[in-house]
Every structure is written in C-alpha cells, then in structure tokens.
C-alpha positions as CSV (number, residue, x, y, z in Angstrom):
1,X,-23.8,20.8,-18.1
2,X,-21.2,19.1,-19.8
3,X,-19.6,15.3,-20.0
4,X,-16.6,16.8,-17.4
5,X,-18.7,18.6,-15.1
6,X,-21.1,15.6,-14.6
7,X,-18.2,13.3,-13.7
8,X,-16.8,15.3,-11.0
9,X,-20.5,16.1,-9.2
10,X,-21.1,12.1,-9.4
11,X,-17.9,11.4,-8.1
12,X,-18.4,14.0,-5.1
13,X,-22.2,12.4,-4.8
14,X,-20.3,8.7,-4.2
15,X,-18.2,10.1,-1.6
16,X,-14.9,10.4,-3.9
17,X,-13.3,14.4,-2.6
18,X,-9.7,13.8,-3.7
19,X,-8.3,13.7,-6.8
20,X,-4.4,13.0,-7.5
21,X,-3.7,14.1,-10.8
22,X,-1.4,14.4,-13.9
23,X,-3.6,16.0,-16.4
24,X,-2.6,16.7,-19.8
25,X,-4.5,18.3,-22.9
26,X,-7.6,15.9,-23.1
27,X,-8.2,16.3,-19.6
28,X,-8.3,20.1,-19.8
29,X,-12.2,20.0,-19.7
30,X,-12.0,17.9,-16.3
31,X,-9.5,20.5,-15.3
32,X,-11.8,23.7,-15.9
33,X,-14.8,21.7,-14.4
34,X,-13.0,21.4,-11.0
35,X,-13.0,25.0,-10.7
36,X,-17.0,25.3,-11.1
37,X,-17.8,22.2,-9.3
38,X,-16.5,23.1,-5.8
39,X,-15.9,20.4,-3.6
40,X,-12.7,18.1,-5.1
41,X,-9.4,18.1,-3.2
42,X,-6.9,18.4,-6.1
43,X,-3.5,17.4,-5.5
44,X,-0.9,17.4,-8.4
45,X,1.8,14.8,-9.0
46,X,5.0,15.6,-11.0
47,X,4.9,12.0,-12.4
48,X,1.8,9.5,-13.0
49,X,3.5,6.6,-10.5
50,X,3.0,9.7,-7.7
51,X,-0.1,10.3,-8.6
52,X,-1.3,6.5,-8.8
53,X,1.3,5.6,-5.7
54,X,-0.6,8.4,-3.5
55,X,-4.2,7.5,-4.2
56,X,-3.2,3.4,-3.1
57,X,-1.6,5.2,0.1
58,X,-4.8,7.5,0.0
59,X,-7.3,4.9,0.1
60,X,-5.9,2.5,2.5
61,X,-5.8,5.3,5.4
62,X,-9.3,6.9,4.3
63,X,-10.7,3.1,3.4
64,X,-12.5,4.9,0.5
65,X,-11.2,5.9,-3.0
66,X,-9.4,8.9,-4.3
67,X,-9.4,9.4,-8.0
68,X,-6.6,9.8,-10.2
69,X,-6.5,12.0,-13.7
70,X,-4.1,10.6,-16.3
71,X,-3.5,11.9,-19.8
72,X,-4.3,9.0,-22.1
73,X,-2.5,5.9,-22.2
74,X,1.1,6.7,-21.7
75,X,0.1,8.8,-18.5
76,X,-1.8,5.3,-17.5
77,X,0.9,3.5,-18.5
78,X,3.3,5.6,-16.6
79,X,1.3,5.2,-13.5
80,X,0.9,1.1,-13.5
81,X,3.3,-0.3,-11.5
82,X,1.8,1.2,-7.8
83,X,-1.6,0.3,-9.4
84,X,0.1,-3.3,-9.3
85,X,0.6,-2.8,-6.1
86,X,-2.7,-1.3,-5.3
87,X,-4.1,-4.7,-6.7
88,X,-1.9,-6.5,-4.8
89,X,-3.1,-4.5,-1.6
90,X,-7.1,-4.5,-2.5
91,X,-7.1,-0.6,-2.5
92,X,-9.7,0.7,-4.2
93,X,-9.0,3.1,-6.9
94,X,-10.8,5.0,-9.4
95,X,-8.9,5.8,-12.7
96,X,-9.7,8.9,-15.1
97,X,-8.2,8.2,-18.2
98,X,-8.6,11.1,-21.0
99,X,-8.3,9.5,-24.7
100,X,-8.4,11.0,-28.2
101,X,-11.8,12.3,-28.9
102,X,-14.5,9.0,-30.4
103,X,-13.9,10.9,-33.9
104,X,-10.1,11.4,-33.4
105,X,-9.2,7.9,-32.7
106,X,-9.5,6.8,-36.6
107,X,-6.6,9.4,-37.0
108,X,-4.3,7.1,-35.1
109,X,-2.6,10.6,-33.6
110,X,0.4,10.1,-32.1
111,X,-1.1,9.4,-28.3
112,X,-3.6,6.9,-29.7
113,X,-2.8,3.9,-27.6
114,X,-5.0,0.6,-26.3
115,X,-5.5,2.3,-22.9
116,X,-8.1,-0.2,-22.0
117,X,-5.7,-3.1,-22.6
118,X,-3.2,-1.2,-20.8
119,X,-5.7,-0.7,-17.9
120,X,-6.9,-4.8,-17.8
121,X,-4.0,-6.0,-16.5
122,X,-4.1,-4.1,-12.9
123,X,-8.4,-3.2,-12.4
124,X,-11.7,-5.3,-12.0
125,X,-13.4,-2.8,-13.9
126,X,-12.8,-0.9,-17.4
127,X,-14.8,1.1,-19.5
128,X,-14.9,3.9,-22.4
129,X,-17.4,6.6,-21.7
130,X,-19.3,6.8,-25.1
131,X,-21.0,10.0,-24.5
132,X,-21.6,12.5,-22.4
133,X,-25.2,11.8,-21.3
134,X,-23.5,8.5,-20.1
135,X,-20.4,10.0,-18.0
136,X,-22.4,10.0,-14.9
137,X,-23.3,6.9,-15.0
138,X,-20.2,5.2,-15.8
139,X,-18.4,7.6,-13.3
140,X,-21.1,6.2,-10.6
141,X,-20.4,2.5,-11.9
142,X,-16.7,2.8,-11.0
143,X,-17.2,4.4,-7.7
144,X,-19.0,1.1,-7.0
145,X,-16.9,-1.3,-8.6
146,X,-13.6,0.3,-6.6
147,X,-15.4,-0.3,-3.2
148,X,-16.5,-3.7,-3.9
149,X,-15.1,-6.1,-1.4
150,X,-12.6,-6.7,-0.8
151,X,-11.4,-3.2,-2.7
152,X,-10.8,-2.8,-6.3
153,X,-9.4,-0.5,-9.2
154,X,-11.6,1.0,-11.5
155,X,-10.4,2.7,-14.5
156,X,-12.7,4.5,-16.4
157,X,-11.4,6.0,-20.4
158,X,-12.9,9.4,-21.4
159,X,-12.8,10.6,-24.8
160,X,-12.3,14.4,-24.5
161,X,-15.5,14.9,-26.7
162,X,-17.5,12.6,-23.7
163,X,-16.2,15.8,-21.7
164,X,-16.6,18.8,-23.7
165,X,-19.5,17.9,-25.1
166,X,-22.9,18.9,-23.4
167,X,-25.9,16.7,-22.0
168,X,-24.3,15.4,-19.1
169,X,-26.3,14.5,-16.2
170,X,-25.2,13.4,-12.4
171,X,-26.3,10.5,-11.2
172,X,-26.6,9.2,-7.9
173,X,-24.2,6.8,-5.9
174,X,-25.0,3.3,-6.5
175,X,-25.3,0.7,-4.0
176,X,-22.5,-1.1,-3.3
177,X,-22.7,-4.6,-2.5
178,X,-22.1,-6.5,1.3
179,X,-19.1,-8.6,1.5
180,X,-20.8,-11.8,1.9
181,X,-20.8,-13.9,5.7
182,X,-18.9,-16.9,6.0
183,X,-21.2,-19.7,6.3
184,X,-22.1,-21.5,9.8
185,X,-21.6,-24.5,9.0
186,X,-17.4,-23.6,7.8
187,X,-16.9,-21.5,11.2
188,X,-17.8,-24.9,12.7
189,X,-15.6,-27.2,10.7
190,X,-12.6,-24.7,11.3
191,X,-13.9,-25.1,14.8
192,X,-13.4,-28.8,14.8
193,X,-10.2,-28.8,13.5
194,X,-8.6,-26.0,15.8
195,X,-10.3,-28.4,18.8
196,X,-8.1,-31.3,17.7
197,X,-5.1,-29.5,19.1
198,X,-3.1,-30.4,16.0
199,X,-0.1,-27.9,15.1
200,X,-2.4,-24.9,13.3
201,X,-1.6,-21.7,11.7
202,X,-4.1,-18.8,11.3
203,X,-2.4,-16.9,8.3
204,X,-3.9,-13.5,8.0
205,X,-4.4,-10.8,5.3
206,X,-6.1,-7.4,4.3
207,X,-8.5,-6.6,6.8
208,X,-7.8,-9.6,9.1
209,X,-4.9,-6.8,10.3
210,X,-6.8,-4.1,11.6
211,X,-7.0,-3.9,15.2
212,X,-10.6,-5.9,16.4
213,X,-10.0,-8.2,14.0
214,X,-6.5,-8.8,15.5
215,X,-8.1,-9.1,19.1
216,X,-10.1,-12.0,17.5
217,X,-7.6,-14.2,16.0
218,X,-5.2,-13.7,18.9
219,X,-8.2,-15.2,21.2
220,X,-8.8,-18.0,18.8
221,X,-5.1,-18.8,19.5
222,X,-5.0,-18.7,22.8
223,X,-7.8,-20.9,23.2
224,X,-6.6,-23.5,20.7
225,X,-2.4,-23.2,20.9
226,X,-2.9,-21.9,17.3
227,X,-0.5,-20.1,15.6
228,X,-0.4,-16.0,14.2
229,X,1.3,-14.9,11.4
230,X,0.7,-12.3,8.8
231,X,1.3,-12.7,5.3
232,X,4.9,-11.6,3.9
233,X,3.1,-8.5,2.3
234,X,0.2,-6.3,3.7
235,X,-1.4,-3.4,2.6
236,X,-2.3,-2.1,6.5
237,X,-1.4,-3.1,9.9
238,X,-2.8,-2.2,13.2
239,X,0.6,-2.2,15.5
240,X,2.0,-0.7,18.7
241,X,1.0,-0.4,22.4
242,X,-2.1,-1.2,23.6
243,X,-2.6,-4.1,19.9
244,X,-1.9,-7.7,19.8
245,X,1.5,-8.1,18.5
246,X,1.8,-10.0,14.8
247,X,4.7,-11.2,13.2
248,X,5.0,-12.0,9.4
249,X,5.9,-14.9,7.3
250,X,10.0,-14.4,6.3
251,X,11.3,-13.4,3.0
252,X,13.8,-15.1,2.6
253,X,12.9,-19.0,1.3
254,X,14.9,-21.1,4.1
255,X,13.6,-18.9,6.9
256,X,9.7,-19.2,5.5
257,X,10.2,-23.3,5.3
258,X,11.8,-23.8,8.6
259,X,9.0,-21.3,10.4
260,X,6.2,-23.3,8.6
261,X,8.2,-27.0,8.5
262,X,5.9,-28.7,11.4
263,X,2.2,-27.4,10.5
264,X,-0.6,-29.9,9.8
265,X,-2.9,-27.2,9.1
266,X,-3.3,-23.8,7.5
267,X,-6.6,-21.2,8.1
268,X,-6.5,-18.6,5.3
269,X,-8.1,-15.7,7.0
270,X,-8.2,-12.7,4.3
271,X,-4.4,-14.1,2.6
272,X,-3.2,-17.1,0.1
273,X,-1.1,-19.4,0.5
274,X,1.7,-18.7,1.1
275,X,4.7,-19.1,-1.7
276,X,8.2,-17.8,-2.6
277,X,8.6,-14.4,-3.7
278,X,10.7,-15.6,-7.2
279,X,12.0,-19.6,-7.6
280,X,15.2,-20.4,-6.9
281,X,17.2,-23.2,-8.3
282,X,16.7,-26.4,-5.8
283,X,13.2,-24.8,-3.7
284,X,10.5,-25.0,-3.4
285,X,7.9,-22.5,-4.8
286,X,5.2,-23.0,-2.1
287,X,6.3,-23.0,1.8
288,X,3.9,-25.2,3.9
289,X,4.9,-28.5,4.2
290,X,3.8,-31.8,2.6
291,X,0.3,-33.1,4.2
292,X,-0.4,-29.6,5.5
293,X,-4.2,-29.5,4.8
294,X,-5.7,-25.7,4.0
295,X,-8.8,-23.8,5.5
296,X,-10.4,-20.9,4.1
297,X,-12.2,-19.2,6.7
298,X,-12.7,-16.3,4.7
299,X,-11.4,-14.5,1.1
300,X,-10.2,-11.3,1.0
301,X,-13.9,-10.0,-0.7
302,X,-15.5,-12.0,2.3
303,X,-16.2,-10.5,5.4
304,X,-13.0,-11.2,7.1
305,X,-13.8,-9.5,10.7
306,X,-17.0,-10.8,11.1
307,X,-15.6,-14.5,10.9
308,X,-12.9,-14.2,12.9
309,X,-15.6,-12.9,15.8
310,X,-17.5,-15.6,14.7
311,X,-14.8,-18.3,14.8
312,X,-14.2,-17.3,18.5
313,X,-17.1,-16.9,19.7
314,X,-18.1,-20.8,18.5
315,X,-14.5,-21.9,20.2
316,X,-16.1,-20.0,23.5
317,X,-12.8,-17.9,23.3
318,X,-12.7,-15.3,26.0
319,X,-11.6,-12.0,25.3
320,X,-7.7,-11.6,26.0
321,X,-5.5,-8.2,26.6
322,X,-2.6,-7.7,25.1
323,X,1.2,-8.1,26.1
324,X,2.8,-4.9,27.5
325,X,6.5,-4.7,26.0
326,X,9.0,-2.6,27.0
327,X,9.8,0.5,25.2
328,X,13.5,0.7,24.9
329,X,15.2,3.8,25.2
330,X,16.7,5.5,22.1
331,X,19.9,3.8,20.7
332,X,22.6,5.9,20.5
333,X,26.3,4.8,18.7
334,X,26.8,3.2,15.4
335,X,23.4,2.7,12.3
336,X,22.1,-0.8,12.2
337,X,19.0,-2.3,11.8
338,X,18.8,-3.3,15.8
339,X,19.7,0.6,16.9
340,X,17.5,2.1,14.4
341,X,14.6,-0.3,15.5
342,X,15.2,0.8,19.2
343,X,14.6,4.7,18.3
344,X,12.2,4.0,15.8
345,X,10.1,2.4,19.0
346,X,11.2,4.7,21.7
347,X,11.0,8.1,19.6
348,X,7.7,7.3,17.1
349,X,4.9,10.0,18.0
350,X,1.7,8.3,19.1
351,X,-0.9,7.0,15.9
352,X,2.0,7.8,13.4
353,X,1.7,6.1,10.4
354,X,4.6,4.1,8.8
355,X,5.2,3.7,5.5
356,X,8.0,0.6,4.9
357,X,10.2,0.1,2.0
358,X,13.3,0.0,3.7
359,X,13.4,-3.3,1.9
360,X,16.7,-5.0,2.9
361,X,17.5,-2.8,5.7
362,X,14.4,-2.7,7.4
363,X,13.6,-6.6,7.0
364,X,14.4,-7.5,11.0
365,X,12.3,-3.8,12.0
366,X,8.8,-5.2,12.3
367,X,9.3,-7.7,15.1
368,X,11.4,-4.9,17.1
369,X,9.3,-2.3,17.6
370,X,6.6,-4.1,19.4
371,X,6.7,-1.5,22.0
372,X,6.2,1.8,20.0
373,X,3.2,4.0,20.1
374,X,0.2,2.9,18.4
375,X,0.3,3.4,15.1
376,X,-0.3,1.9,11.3
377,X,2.1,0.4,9.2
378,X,2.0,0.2,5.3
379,X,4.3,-1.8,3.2
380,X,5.2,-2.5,-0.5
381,X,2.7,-5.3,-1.5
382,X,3.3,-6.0,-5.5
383,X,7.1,-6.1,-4.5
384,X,7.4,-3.3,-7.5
385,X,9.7,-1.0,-5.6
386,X,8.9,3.3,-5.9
387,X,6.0,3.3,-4.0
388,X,7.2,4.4,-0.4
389,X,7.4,8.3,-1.1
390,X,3.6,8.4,-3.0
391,X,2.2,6.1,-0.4
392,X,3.3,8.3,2.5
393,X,1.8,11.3,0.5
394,X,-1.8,10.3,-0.3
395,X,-1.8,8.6,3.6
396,X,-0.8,12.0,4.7
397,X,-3.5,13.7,3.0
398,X,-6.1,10.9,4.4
399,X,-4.6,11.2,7.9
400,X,-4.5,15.0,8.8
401,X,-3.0,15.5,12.2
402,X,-1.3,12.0,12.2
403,X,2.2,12.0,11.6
404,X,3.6,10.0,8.2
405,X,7.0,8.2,8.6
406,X,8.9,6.6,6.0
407,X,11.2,4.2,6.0
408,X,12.7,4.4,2.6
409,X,15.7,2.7,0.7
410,X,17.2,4.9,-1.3
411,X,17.2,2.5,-5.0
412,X,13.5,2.7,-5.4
413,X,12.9,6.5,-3.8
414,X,14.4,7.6,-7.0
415,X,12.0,5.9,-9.3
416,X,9.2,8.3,-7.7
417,X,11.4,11.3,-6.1
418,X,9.3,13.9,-7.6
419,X,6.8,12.8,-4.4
420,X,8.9,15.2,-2.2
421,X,7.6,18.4,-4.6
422,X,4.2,17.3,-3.7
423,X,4.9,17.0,0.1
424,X,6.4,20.4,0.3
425,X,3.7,22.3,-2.0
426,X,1.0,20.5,0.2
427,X,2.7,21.2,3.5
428,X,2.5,17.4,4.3
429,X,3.5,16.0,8.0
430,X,5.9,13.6,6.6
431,X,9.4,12.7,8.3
432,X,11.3,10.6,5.4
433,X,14.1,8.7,6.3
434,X,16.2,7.7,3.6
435,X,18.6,4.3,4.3
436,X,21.3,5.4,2.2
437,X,23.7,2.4,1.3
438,X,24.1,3.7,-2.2
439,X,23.4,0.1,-4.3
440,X,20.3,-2.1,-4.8
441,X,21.1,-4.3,-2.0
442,X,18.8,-6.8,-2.1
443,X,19.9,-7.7,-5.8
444,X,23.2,-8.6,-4.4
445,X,21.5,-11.0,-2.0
446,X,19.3,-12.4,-4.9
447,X,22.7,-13.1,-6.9
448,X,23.8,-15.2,-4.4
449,X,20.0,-16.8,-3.9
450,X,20.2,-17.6,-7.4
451,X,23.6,-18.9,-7.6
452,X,25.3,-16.6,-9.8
453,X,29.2,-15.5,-9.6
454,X,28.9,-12.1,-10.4
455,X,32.2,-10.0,-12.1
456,X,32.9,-6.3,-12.3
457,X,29.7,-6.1,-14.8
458,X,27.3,-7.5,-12.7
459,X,28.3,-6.0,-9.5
460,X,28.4,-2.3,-11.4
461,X,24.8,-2.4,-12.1
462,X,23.8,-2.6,-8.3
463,X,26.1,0.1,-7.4
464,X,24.4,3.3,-6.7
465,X,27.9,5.6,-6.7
466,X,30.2,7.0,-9.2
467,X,28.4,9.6,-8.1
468,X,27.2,9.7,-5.2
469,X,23.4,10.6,-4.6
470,X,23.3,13.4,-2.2
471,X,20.0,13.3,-1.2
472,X,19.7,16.2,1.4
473,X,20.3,18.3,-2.1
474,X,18.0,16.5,-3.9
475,X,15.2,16.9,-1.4
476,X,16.1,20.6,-0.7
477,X,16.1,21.0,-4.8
478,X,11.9,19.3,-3.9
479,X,11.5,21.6,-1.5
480,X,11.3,19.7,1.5
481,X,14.2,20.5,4.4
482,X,16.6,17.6,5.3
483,X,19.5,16.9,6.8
484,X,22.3,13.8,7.1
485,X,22.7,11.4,10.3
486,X,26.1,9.9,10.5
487,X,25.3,8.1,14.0
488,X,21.8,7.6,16.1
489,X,22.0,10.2,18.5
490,X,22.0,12.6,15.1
491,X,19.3,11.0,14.3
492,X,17.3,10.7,17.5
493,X,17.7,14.5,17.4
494,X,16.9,15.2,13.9
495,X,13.7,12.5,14.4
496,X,12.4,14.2,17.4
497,X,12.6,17.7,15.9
498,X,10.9,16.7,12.7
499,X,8.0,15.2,13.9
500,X,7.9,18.2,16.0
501,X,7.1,21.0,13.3
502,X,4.6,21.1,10.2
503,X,5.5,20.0,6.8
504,X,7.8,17.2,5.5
505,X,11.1,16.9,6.3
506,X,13.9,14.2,5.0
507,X,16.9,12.8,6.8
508,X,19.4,11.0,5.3
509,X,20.6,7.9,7.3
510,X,24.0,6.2,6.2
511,X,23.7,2.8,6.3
C-alpha cells in the first residue's frame, strides 16, 4: 500500500466520504488511489475558491468535514479566501495539499512555494507528511484537529513521494476531544445578573443558532425581559415556521449603536463582541455602549447548547412556543427588497436551505421572512465576497432531497462562477437567484461612509457595464438552465417551477 492510498482509507475510517477537489500533477497518486479505495465522493471544482467554498458549505450542513485536494501552494493559495471565511464560520475543513517531492524541493522548481506559511494564516492545524509510513497518521491527526470544538481547518502538505512511495499504513480515527461545560458556578452569576432586571442582551453565535438552542435563549428572555440578537455574521441559522424568530446586529455603524445605545449588559453566548465591520472616520470601532459590562456564558469551542439549557433551567425558565407570523402572499409588481422578501416567504419549499450574499440588496430580507417554511440559512462570515455559489454547492451535496436557494449579488458570483459547471455536472437542487444591478453597490455606499467625493474614476470602478453581464448566457455557457425576471410575478413563476424539477437552475432578477 502506498502513502496515497493510506490517506484516503484513514480519511474514510474518520468519517471524511467527500472530497472537493482541484488536483493537479503531484496529487495524481491521490487521484489513482480514489479509484482503488472505493468509498470517497469526489466532486471536482473548476477553480480552488469552489472547491474550498463548497467544502465550508459542505461541512456546515453535514456538521462533519469534507476534504479538499489542492495542487501545491498556488492551488492553496487560490482557494484561501472562503477558507477565511470557513474560519470565520468555525467549519471544519481538512486540506490536502500536494508539494514538490522531499528531494525535489532543494531544486526550487517553479511551483516550490511556502505552502505551510500560506496555510497558517486561515487553519488551527498544519503539517508536512514526511513519509509515507506516517500519512496515516497525520491524515488521522487532521480529521481530529478539524472537528475540534468549536470546528477547525486542517491543512495537511504531502510531498508526492509521501504518496507514491510504499509502506503506508491506515490508522484508525482518533478521539476527538468534548467541548468542555460551562462551569456552575458562571451559569449562576449570569443568573444573578439577568435577575436584576437591568437592560441585558444575550448575543448569540455558531451553534447558539440551531434550533434547541434557540428555544433556550428565547426562554431565558422571556423570563428575564432579556434581549435576542444574533451576531452580524453567522455561519448557520435555524429559521422559519414552527423556530423562535432572531434578528441580527445591523451592518451599518449608526444602526448597530442606536440598537445597542441603552444596554448595561452583554452575555456572549457562542459570538464576540460585537464591533464595526471597517472604521470610519468620527466612530466608533466597538458598538456597545460605555459602562456596558460583558458576560461570557460560553466560547464558541465551549459547549454552547448545553449552557443555554443550563442557564434556563437555573432562571426556572419554562418552556415557551413560538410566534406564528403570517405568511404573506407572493408579491407581484415592481423588484425590491420588500416584494422579493414577501415571495421569498410565501413561495420557499419547506426545509430549503438559503445561502445569502445578496449583500446590499438582501440586507432588510432576514427580518421579513419570519413566516417562511422552515428552513436554514447560511451567510458570508469573513465578509470576503465569492462564496455564495460554492457554499450552495457543497450544502447541496450534504443536504440531498432539500432544496438549495441562493440569494446572490451578481459582483462577487463572478469571482467563483465556475460553481455553476459543478452544479450542472452533479445534477445539484440548486435555484440561484442572481440580484443583478450591474455595479459593486455596497462600495458606493462605503464611499459615502468614508467620506469620499468620488469623480468619473472612482465611480467607473464600481460599475459592472460597458458590457453588460448577461448572466442567463453565462450560466447556460455552465450548463445550468436560467432565465431573466423583469417583475415578481416572472419570478414567482420561474421560482415555483425551479424548485419544482431536479438540478440547478439560475434566474436573473433585475434589480
């Protein structure tokens, strides 16, 4: 057995079946080993920020890693920006990284690169595979680094001689560790503070979202007159009929201070503090007020559910249902953000799951569609935009039978496009809807949040015309069907017969 074929049966042992990949020529031994090692669910990517995008949007509907196959450093390098924001979302993520061969490397060939530094700056764990007696192991060592609380990336090198060469070995999954308990004795000081009445947030994040956990804080709340929010930026979102409703803290600076201007207290259940997306000249960097004294009940690598429970149950909170809202009916007329909510709510098909980087467009969406079907909803969370098209592809693989909607702006779909080939050639249940305002809007808002007076220049470079993008072409030219909506009841009847049929399908919303 060689170094290749012992990586894929120890990733298969630890529970890691999919692999998004990009391989190139020092991979080729991984390649060949998936044939003889049955078991791996290969899915290729056209470009490395698919491949790393899908396995972040993989892992946070399967809550286990994929793996990703990268050629060498540049292929890593390609791929780093939705590992940001698989950091950012505590997705855990293995990395296999081919490499010039240990003997090679003196050569300084023209692919030699620092692939580990490269790799630091976004994963918990590195390593270079030595030899390959040792692949097993180190493949078992970042299966169990990934799914350390609260979620990690893992990126592990291989030298193509670690692979070709023979003496490999499998080795078992390793045990991977508890998130640790919040302590008694801070579930009763939180207690004591939520008893005093005083104005109180609970700010949750990560897994402080998901449904029971939901239940828990909205009891603590009701008992105490506490406050809900979720942090600007999550990586998963238990919403719809039938869930305790959640709203998030605002984008914009002014909105976040005035929501936040009265607290006396903050409870960090799962999120940080929360603090401006960029400074602006004349604000403030961090939104809660002066005096406002901070509570962790639990970290992210803590176990967040378990102290929620265990917050409510010492505040003797009793279980609560949740509000019934109305589901409007579908809008018809002209495309804004208010109509497009209203379909989105009356027409979404029961545990969809909603992939959001509308970005500017879709900001006022979240708190409107209250009312829809259950589903899960998955945002941008490193705020480094082309991650909306890989994200719905991996959760599409993860979710079988559940249909994947994105809500997509069409600036950052074209950093990752080639996500649409992937779709098509894996028959994907994705309905993309592309917000189509041809410029990067939210850089003309940020001019004016900065206070600049932009000319012709400056304005040019956020225009996305001269020529237009026509993306019902573009996705056609992927492989995926689409068509254009010039009003909502175009797109309340494109919407319904997509998420009809099999397969992806793209409609083009002008906005």
């Amino acid at each position: 057995m060689n170094g290749a074929e012992s990586l894929v049966h120890t990733l298969l042992a630890s529970g890691v079946d999919t692999c998004f990949s990009n391989p190139g020529t020092s991979e080729m031994h991984f390649v060949a080993a998936l044939d003889r090692v049955p078991g791996m669910r290969c899915v290729l990517g056209l470009f490395e920020g698919v491949v790393t995008g899908a396995a972040d949007g993989y892992a946070r509907m399967a809550d286990k890693p994929a793996a990703t196959l990268l050629h060498c450093g540049p292929g890593l390098a390609n791929g780093l920006a939705n590992l940001h924001n698989a950091r950012r979302a505590n997705t855990p993520v293995v990395n296999c990284v081919g490499d010039q061969a240990t003997y090679h490397r003196a050569l300084d060939a023209p692919l030699t690169s620092d692939t580990e530094g490269w790799a630091r700056g976004v994963s918990a764990w590195v390593r270079t595979a030595s030899r390959a007696a040792g692949v097993g192991h180190d493949a078992a060592a970042a299966v169990q680094a990934a799914r350390t609380s609260p979620g990690q990336i893992a990126t592990l090198v291989l030298p193509s001689d670690t692979c070709w060469d023979e003496g490999g070995v499998p080795v078992a999954p390793l045990p991977v560790p508890l998130a640790p308990r919040t302590p008694p004795h801070v579930i009763e000081e939180i207690a004591r503070v939520l008893r005093r009445g005083e104005p109180t947030l609970l700010l949750l994040g990560h897994l402080a979202l998901r449904e029971g956990a939901l239940a828990d804080a909205h009891r603590i709340a009701a008992a105490t007159g506490a406050r809900v929010l979720a942090r600007m930026s999550n990586g998963r979102v238990a919403r719809g009929r039938g869930r305790h409703p959640i709203d998030r803290v605002p984008y914009p600076v002014d909105a976040a201070l005035a929501k936040l201007a009265d607290l006396q207290h903050v409870v960090l259940v799962g999120a940080p503090e929360p603090v401006a997306f960029f400074a602006y000249p004349g604000k403030p960097g961090r939104m809660l007020p002066d005096g406002c004294v901070r509570h962790v009940l639990a970290r992210p690598e803590q176990d967040i559910a378990a102290a929620l429970a265990d917050l409510a149950d010492a505040l003797d909170a009793p279980k609560i249902a949740a509000p019934v809202f109305e589901t409007p009916q579908a809008a018809t007329g002209a495309i804004n953000p208010e109509s497009f909510a209203r379909s989105l709510s009356a027409l979404l098909p029961e545990q969809a799951v909603v992939v959001d980087e509308s970005i500017t467009f879709g900001r006022s969406l979240f708190p409107l569609t209250y009312g829809a079907a259950p589903h899960d909803w998955l945002q941008i969370t490193g705020g480094a935009i082309g991650c909306g098209l890989p994200l719905a592809t991996g959760a599409a693989v993860a979710a079988p039978g559940r249909r994947v909607v994105t809500l997509q702006a069409d600036g950052s779909a074209l950093y990752t496009l080639q996500a649409l080939w992937t779709q098509a050639r894996e028959r994907l249940d994705v309905t993309t809807v592309i917000f189509s305002n041809r410029k990067y809007a939210i850089l003309l808002a940020e001019l004016a949040n900065v206070g600049a007076n932009p000319g012709r220049t400056a304005l040019d470079m956020m225009d996305l015309g001269n020529p237009d993008l026509d993306w019902v072409k573009i996705s056609e030219g992927m492989g995926v069907p689409a068509a254009r909506a010039g009003d909502m009841s175009e797109f309340n009847d494109l919407f319904t017969q997509s998420n009809r049929q099999p397969g992806p399908f793209l409609i083009e919303l002008a906005t």
